[in-house]
N, CA, C and O atoms as CSV, one atom per row, in Angstrom:
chain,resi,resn,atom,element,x,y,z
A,1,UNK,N,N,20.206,-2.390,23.167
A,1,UNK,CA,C,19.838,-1.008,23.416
A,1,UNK,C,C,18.559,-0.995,24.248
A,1,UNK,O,O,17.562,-1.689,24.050
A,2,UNK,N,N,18.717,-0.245,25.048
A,2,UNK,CA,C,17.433,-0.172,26.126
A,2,UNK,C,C,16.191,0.807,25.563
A,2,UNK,O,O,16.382,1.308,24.455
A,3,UNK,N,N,15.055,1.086,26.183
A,3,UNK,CA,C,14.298,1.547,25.306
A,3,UNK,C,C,14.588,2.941,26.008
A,3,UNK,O,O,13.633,3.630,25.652
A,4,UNK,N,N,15.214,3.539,26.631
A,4,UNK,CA,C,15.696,4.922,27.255
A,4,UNK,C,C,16.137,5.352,26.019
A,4,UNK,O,O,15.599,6.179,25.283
A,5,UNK,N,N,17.734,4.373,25.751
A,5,UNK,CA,C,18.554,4.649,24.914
A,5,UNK,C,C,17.949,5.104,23.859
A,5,UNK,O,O,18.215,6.286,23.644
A,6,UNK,N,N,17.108,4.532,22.982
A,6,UNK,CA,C,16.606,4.318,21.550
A,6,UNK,C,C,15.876,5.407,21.459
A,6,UNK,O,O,16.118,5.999,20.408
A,7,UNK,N,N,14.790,6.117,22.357
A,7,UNK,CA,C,14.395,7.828,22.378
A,7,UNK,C,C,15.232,8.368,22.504
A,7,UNK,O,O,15.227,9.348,21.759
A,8,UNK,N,N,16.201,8.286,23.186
A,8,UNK,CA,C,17.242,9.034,23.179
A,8,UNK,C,C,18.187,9.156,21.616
A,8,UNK,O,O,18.588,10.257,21.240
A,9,UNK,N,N,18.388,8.219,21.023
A,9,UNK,CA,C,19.117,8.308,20.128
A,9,UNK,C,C,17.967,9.049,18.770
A,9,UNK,O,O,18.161,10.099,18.158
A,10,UNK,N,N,16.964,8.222,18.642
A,10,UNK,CA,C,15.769,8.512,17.739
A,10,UNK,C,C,15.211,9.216,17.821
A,10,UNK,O,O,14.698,8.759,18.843
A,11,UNK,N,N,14.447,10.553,17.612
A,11,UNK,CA,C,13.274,11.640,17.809
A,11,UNK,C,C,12.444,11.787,16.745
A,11,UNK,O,O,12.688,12.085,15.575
A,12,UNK,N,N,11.176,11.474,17.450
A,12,UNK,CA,C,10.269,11.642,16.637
A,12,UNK,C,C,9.123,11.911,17.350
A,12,UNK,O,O,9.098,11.599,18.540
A,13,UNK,N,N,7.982,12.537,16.735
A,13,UNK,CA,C,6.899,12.781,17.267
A,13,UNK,C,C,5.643,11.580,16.654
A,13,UNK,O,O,5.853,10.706,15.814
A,14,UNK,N,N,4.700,11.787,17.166
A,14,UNK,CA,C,3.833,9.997,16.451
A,14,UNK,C,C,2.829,11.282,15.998
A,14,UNK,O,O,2.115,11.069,15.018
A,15,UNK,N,N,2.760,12.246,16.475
A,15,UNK,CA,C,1.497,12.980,16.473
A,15,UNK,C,C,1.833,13.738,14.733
A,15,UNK,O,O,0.949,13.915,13.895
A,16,UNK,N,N,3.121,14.035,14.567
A,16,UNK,CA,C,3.591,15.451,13.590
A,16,UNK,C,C,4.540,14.202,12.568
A,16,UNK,O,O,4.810,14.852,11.558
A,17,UNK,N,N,4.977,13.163,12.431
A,17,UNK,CA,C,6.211,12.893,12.059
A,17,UNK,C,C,5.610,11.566,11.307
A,17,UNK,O,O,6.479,10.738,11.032
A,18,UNK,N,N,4.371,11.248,10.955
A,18,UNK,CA,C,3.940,10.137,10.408
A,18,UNK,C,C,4.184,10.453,9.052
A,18,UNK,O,O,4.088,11.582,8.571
A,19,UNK,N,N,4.631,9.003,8.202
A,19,UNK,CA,C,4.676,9.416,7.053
A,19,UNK,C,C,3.802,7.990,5.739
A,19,UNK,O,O,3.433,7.968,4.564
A,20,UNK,N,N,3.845,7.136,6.795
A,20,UNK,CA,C,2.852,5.917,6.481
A,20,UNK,C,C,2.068,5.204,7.220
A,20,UNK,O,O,1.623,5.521,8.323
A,21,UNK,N,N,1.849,4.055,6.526
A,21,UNK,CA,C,1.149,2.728,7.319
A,21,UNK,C,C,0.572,1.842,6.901
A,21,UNK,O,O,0.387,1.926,5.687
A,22,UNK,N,N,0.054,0.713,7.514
A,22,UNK,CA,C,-0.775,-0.283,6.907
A,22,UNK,C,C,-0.923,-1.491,7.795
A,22,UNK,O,O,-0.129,-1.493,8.736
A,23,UNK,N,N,-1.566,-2.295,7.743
A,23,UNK,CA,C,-1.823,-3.464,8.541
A,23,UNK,C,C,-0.688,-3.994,9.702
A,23,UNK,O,O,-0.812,-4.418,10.851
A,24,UNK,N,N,0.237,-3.803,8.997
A,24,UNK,CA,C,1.705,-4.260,9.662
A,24,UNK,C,C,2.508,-3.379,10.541
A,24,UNK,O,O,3.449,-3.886,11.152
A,25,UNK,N,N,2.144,-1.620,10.729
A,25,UNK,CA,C,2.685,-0.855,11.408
A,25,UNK,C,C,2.688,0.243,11.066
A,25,UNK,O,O,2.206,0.500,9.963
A,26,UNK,N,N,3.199,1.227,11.832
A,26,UNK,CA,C,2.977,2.679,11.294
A,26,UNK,C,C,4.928,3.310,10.585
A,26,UNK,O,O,5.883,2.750,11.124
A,27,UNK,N,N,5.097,3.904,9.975
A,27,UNK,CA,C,6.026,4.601,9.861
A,27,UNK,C,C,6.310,6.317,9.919
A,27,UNK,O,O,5.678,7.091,9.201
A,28,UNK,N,N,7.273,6.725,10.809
A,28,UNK,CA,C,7.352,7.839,10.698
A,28,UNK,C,C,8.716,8.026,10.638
A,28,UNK,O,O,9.599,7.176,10.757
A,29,UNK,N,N,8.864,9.833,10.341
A,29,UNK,CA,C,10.544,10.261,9.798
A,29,UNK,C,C,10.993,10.565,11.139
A,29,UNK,O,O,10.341,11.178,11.984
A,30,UNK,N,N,12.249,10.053,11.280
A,30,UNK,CA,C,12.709,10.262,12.505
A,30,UNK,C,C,14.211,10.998,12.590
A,30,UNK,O,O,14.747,11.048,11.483
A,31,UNK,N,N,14.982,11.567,13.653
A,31,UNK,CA,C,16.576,11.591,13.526
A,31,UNK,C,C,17.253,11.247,14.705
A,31,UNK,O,O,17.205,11.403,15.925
A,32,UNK,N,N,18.116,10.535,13.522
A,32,UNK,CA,C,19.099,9.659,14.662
A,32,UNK,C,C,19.926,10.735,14.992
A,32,UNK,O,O,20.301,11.426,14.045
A,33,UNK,N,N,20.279,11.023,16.056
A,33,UNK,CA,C,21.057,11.993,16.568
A,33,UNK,C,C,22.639,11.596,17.375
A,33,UNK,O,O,23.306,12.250,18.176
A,34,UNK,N,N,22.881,10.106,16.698
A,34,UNK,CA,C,23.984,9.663,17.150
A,34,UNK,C,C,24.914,9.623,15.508
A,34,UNK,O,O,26.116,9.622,15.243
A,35,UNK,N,N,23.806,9.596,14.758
A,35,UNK,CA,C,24.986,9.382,12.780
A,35,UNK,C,C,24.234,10.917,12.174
A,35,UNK,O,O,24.372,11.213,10.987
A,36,UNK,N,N,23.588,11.657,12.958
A,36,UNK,CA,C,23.362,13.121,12.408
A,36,UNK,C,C,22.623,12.734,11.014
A,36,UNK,O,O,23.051,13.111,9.923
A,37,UNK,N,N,21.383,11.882,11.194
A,37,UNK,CA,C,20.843,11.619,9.828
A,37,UNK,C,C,19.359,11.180,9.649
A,37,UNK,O,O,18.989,10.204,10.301
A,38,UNK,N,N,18.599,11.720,8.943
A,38,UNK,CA,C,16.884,11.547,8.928
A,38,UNK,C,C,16.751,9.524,8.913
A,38,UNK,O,O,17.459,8.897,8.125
A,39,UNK,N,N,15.867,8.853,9.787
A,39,UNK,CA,C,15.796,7.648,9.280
A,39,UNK,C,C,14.150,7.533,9.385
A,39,UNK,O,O,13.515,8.481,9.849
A,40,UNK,N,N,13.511,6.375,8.952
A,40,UNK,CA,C,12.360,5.980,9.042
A,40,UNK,C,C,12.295,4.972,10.324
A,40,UNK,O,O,13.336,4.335,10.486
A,41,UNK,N,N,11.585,4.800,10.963
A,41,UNK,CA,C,11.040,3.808,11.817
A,41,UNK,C,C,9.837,3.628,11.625
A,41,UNK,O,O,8.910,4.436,11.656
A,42,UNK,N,N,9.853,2.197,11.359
A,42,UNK,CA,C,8.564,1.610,11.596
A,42,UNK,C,C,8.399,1.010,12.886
A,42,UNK,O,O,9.163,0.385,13.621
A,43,UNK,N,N,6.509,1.566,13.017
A,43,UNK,CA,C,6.575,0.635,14.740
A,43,UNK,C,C,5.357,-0.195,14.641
A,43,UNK,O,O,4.341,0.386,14.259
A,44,UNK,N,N,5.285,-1.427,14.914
A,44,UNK,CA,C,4.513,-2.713,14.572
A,44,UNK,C,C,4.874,-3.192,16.139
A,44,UNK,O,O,5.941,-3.269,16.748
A,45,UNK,N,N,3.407,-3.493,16.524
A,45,UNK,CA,C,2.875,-4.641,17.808
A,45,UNK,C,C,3.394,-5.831,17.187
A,45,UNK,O,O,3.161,-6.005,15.991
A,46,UNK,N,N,4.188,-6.829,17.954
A,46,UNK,CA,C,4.233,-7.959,17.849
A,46,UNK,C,C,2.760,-8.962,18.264
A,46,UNK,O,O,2.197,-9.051,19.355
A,47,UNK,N,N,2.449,-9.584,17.053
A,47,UNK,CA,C,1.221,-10.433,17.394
A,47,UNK,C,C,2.086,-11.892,17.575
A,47,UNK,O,O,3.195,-12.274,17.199
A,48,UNK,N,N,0.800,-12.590,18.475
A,48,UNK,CA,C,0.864,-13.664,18.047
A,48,UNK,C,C,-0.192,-14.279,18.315
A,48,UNK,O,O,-1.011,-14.016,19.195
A,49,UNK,N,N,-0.202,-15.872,16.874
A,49,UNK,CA,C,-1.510,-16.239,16.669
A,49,UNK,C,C,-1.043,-17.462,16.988
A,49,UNK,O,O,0.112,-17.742,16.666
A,50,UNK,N,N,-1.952,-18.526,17.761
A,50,UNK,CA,C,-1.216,-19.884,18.062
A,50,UNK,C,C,0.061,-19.853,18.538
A,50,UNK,O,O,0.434,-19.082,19.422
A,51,UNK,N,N,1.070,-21.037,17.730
A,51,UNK,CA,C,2.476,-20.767,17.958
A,51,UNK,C,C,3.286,-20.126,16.885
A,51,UNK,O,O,4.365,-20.476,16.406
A,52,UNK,N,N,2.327,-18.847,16.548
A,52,UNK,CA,C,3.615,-18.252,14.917
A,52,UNK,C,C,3.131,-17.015,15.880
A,52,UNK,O,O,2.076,-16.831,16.488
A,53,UNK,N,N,4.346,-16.234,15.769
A,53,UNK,CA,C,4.869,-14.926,15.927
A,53,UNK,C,C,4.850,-13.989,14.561
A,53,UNK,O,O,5.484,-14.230,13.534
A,54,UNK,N,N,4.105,-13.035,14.758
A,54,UNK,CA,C,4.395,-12.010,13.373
A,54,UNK,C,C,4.935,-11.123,13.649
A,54,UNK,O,O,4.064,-10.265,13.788
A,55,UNK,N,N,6.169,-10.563,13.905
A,55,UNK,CA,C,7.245,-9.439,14.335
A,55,UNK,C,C,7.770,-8.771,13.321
A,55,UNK,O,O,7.400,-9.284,12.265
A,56,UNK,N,N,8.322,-8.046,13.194
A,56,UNK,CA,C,9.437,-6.807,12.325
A,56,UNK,C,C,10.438,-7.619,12.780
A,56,UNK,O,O,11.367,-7.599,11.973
A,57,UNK,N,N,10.677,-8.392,13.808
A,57,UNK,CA,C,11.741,-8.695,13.789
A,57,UNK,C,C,12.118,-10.275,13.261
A,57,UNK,O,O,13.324,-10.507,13.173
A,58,UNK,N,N,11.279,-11.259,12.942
A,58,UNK,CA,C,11.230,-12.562,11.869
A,58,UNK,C,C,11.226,-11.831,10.577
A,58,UNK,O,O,11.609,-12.639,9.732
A,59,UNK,N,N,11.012,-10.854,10.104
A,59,UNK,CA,C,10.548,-10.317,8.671
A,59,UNK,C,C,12.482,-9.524,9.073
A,59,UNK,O,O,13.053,-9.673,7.992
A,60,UNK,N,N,13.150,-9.088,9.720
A,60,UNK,CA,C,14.628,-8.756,9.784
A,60,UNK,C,C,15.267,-10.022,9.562
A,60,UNK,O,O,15.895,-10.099,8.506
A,61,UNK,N,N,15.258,-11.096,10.349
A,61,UNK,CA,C,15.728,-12.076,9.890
A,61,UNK,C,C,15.814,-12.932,8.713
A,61,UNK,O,O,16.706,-13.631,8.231
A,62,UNK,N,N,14.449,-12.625,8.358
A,62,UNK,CA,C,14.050,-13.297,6.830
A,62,UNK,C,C,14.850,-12.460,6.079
A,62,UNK,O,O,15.554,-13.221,5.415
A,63,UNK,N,N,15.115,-11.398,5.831
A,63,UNK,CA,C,15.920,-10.556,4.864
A,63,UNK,C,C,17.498,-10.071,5.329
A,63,UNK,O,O,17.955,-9.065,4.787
A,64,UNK,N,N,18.091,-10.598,6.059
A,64,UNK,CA,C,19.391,-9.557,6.515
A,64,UNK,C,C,20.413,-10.250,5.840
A,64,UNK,O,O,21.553,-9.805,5.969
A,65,UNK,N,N,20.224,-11.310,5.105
A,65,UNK,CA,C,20.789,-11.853,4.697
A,65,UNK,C,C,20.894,-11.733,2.779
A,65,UNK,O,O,21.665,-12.250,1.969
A,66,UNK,N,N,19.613,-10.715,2.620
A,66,UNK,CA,C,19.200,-10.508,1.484
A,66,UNK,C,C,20.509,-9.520,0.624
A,66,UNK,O,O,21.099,-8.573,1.145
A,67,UNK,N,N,20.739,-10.036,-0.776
A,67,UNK,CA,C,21.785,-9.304,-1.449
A,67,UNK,C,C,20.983,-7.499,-1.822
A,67,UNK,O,O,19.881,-7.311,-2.337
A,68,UNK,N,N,21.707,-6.718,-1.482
A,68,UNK,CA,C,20.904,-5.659,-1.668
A,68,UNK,C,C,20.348,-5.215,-3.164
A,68,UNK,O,O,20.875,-5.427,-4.256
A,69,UNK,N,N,19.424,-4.703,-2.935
A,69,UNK,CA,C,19.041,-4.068,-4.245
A,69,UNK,C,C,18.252,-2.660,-4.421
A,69,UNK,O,O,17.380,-2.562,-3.558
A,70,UNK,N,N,18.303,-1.655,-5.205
A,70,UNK,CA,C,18.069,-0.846,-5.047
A,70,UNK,C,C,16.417,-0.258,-5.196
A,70,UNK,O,O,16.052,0.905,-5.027
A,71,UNK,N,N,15.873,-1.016,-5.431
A,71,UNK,CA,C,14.305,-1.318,-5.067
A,71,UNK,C,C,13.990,-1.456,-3.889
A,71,UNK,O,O,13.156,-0.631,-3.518
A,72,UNK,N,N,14.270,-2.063,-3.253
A,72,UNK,CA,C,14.177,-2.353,-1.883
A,72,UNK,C,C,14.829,-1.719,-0.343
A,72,UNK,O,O,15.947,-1.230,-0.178
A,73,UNK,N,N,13.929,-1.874,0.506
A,73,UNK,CA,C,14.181,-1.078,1.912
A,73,UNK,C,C,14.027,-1.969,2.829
A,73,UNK,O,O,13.055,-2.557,3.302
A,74,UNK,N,N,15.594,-1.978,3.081
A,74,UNK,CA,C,15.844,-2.901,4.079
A,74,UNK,C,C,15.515,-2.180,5.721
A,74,UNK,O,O,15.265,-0.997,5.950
A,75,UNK,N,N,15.621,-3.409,6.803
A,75,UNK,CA,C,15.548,-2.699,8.108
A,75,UNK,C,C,16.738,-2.959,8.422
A,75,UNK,O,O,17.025,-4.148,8.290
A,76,UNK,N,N,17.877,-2.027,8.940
A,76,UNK,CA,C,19.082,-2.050,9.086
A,76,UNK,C,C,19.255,-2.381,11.125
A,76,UNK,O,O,20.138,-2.724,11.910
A,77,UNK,N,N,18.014,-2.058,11.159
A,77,UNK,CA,C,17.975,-3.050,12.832
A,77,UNK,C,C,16.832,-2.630,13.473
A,77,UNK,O,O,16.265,-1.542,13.373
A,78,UNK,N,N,16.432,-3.961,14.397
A,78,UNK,CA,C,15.213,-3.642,14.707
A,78,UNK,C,C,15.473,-4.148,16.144
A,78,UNK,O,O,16.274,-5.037,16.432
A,79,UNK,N,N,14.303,-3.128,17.432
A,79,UNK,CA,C,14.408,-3.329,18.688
A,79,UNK,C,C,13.219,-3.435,18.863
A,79,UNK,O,O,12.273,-2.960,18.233
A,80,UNK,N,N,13.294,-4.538,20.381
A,80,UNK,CA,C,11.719,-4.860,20.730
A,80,UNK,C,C,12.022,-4.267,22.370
A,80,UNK,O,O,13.001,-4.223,23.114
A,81,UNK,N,N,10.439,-3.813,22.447
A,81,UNK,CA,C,10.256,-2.857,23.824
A,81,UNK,C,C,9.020,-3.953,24.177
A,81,UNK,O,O,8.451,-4.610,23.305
A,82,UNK,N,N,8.693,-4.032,25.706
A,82,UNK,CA,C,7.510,-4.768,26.133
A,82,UNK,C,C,7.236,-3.207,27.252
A,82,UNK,O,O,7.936,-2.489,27.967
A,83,UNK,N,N,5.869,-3.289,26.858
A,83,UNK,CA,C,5.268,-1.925,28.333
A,83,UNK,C,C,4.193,-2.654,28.073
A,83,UNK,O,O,3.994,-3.530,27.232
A,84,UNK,N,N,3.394,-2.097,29.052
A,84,UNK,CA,C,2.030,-2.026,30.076
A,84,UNK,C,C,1.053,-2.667,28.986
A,84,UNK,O,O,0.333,-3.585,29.379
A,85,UNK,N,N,0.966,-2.280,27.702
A,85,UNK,CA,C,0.177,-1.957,26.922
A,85,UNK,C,C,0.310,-2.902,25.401
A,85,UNK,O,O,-0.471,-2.717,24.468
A,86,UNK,N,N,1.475,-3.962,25.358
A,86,UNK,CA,C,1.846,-4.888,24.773
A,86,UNK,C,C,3.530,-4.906,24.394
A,86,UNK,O,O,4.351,-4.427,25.176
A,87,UNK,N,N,3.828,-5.382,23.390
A,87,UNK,CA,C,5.128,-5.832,22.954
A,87,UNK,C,C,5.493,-5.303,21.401
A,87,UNK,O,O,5.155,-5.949,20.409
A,88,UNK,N,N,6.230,-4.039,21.334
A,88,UNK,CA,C,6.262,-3.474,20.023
A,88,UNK,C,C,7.879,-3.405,19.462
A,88,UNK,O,O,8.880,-3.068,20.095
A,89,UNK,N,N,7.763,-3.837,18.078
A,89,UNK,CA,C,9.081,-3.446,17.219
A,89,UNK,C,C,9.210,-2.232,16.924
A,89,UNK,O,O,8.202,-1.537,17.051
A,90,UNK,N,N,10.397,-1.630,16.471
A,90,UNK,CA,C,10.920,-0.525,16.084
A,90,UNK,C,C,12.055,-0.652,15.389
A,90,UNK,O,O,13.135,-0.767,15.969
A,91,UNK,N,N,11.916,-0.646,13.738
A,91,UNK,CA,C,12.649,-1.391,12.614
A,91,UNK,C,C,13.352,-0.062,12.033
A,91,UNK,O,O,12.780,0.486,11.091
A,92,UNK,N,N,14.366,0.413,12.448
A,92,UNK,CA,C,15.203,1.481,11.276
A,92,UNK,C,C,15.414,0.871,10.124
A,92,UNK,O,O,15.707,-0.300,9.886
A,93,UNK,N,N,15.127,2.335,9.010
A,93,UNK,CA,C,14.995,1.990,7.704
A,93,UNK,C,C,15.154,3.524,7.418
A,93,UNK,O,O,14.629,4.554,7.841
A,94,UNK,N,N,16.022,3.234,6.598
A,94,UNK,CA,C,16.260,4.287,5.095
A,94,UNK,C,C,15.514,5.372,5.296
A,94,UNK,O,O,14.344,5.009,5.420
A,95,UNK,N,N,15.643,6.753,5.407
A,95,UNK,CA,C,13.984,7.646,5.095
A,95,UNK,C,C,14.247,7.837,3.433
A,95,UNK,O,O,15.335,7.432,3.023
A,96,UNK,N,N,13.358,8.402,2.504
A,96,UNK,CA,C,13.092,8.786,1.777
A,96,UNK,C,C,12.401,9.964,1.350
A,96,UNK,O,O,11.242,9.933,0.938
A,97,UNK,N,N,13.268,11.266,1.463
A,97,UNK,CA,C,12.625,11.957,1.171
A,97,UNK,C,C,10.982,12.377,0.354
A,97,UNK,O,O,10.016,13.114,0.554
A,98,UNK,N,N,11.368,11.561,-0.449
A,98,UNK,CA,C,10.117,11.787,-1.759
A,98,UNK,C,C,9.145,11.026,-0.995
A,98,UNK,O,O,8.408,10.522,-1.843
A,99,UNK,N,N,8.705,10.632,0.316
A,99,UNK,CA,C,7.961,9.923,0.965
A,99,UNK,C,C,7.537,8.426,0.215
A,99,UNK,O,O,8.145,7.625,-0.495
A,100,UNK,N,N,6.533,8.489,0.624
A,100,UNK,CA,C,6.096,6.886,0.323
A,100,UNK,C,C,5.328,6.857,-1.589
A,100,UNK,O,O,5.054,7.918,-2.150
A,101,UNK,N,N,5.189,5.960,-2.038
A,101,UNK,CA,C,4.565,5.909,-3.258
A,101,UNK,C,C,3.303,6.699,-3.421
A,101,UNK,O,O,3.236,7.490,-4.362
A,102,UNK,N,N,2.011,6.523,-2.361
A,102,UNK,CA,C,1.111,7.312,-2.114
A,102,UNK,C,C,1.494,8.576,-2.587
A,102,UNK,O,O,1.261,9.132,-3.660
A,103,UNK,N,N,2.011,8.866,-1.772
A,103,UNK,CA,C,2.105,10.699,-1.667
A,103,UNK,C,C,3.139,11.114,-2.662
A,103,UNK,O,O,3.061,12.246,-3.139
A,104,UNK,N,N,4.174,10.246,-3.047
A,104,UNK,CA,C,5.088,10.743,-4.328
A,104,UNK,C,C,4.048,10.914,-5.672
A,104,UNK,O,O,4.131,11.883,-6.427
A,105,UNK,N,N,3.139,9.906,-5.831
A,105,UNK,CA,C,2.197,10.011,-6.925
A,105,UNK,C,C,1.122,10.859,-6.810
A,105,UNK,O,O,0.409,11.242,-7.738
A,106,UNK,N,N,0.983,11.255,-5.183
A,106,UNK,CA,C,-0.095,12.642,-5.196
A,106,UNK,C,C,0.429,14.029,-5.464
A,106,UNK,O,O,-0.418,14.892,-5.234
A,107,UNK,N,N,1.473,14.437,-5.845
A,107,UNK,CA,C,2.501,15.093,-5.505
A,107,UNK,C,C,2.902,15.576,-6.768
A,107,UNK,O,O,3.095,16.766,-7.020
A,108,UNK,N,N,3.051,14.445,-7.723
A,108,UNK,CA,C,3.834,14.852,-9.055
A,108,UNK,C,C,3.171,13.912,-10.031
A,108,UNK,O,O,2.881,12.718,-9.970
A,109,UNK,N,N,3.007,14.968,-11.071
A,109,UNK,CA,C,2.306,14.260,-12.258
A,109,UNK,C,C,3.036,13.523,-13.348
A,109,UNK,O,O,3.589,14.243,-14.179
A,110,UNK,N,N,3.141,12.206,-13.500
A,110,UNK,CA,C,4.093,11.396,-14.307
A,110,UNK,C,C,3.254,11.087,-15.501
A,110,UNK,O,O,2.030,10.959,-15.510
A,111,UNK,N,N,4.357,10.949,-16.851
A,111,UNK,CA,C,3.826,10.862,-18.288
A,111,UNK,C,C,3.854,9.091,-18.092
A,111,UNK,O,O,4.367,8.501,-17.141
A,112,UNK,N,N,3.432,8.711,-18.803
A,112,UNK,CA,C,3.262,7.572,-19.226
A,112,UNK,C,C,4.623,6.479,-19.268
A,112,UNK,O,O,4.556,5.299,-18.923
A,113,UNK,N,N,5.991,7.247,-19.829
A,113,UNK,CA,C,6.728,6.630,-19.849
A,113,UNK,C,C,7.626,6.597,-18.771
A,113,UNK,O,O,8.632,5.889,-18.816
A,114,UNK,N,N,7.250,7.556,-17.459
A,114,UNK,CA,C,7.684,7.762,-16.426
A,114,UNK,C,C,6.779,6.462,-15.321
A,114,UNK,O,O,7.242,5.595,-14.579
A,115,UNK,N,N,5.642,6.766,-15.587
A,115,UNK,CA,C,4.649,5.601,-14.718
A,115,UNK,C,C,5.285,4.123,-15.229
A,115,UNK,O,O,5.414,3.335,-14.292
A,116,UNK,N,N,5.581,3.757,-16.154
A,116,UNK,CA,C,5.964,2.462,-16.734
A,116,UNK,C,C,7.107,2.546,-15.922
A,116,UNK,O,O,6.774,1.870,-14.949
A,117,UNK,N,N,8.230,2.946,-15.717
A,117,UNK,CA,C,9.143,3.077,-15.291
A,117,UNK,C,C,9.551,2.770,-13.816
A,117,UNK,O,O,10.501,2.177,-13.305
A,118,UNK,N,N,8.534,3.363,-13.380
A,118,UNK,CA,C,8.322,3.594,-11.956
A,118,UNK,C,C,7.697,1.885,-11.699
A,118,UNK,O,O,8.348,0.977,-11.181
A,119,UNK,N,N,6.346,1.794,-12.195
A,119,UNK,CA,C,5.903,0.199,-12.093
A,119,UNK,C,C,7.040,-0.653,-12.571
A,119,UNK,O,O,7.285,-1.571,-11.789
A,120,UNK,N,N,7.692,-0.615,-13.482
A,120,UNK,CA,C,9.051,-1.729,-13.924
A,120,UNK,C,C,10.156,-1.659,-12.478
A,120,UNK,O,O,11.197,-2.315,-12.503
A,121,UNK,N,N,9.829,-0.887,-11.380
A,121,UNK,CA,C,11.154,-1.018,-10.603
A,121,UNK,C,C,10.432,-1.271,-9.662
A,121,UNK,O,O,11.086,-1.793,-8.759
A,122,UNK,N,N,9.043,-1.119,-9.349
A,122,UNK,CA,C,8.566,-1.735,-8.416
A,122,UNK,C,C,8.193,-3.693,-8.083
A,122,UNK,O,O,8.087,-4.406,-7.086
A,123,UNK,N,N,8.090,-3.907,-9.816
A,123,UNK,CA,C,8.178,-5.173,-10.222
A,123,UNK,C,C,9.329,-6.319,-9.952
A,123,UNK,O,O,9.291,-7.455,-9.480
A,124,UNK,N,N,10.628,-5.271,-10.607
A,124,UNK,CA,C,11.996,-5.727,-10.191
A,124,UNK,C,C,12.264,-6.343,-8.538
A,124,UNK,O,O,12.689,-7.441,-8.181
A,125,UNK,N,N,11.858,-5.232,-7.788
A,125,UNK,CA,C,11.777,-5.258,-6.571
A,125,UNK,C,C,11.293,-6.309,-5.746
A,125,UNK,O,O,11.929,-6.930,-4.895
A,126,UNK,N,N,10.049,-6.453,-6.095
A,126,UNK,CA,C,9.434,-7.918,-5.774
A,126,UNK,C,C,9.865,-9.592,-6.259
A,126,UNK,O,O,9.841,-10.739,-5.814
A,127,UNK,N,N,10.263,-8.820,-7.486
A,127,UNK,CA,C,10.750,-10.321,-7.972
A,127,UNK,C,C,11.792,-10.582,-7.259
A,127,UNK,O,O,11.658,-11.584,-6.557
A,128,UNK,N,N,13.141,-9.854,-7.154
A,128,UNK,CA,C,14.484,-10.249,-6.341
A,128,UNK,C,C,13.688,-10.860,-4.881
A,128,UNK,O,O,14.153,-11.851,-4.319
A,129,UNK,N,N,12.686,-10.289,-4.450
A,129,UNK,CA,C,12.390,-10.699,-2.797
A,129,UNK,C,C,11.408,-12.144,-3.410
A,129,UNK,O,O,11.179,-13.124,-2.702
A,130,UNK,N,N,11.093,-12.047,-4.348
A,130,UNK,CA,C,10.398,-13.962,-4.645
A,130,UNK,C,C,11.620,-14.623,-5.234
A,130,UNK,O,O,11.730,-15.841,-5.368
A,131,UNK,N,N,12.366,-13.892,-5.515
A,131,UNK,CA,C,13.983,-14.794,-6.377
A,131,UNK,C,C,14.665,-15.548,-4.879
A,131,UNK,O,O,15.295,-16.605,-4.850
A,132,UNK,N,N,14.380,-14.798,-3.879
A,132,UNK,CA,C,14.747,-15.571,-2.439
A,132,UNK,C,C,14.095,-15.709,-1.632
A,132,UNK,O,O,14.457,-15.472,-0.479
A,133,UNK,N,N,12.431,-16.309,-2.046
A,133,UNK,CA,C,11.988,-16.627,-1.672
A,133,UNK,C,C,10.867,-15.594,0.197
A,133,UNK,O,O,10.507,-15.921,1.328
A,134,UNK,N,N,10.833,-14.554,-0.562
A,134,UNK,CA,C,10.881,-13.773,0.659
A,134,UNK,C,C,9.078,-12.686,-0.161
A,134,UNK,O,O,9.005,-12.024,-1.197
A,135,UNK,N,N,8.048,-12.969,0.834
A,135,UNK,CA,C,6.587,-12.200,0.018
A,135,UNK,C,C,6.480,-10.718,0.957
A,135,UNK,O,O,6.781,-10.534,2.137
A,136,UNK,N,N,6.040,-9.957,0.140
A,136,UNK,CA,C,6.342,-8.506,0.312
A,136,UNK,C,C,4.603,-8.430,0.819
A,136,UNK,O,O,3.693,-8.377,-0.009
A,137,UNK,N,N,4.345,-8.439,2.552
A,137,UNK,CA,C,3.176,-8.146,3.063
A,137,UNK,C,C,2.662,-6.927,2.883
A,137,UNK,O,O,1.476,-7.008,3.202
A,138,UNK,N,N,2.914,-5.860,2.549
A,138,UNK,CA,C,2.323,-4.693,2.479
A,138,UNK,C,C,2.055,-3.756,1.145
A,138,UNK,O,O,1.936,-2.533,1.079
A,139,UNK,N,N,2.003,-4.733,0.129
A,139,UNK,CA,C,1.488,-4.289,-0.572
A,139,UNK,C,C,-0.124,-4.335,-1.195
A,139,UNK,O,O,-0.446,-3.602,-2.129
């Protein structure tokens, strides 16, 4: 897919449509306007340090192979663009309404046995990605 194509298919604004971030890239809500459906994109600069590459797209490979689980958010495909200004991924992923953990927990007040709950599936989550050997950078 060319990077014409991929605005074309994807819309989003960077300015209005952010919904995360962190060391590794930004995420915002986007719509695919080819499956009529809200997705997330994350967009992460490809670095590189020496001879290791840190991409969205080695972190796709490391997992596409991963058995799914419902803790987890996979990138169902990721494209690399090179312009003027460096070399960036763009990883479709799942949106989630209830946004990110941040803002779901700023949002709504959970009892005790709801917070346990919530931490027990975030736990789950990580473990299946150390059960195959795979470390969750952004947390």
């Amino acid at each position: 897919m060319t990077e014409e194509e991929f605005f074309k298919r994807y819309s989003f604004n960077v300015r209005e449509d952010k919904i995360g971030g962190g060391s590794f890239g930004t995420v915002y809500r986007a719509y695919d306007n080819v499956l009529d459906r809200e997705v997330a994109v994350k967009v992460s600069e490809v670095r590189i340090s020496g001879d290791k590459e840190f991409s969205l797209r080695e972190e796709f490979k490391a997992i596409e192979k991963l058995p799914p689980h419902a803790n987890i958010a996979n990138y169902e495909e990721v494209h690399t663009f090179e312009s003027f200004n460096g070399v960036f991924d763009y990883a479709i992923m799942q949106y989630y309404p209830l946004g990110n953990l941040d803002h779901f927990l700023s949002k709504n007040e959970l009892n005790q046995e709801k917070k346990e709950t919530l931490v027990l599936a975030i736990i789950d989550g990580i473990a299946h990605l150390h059960k195959h050997h795979i470390v969750q950078r952004d947390l």
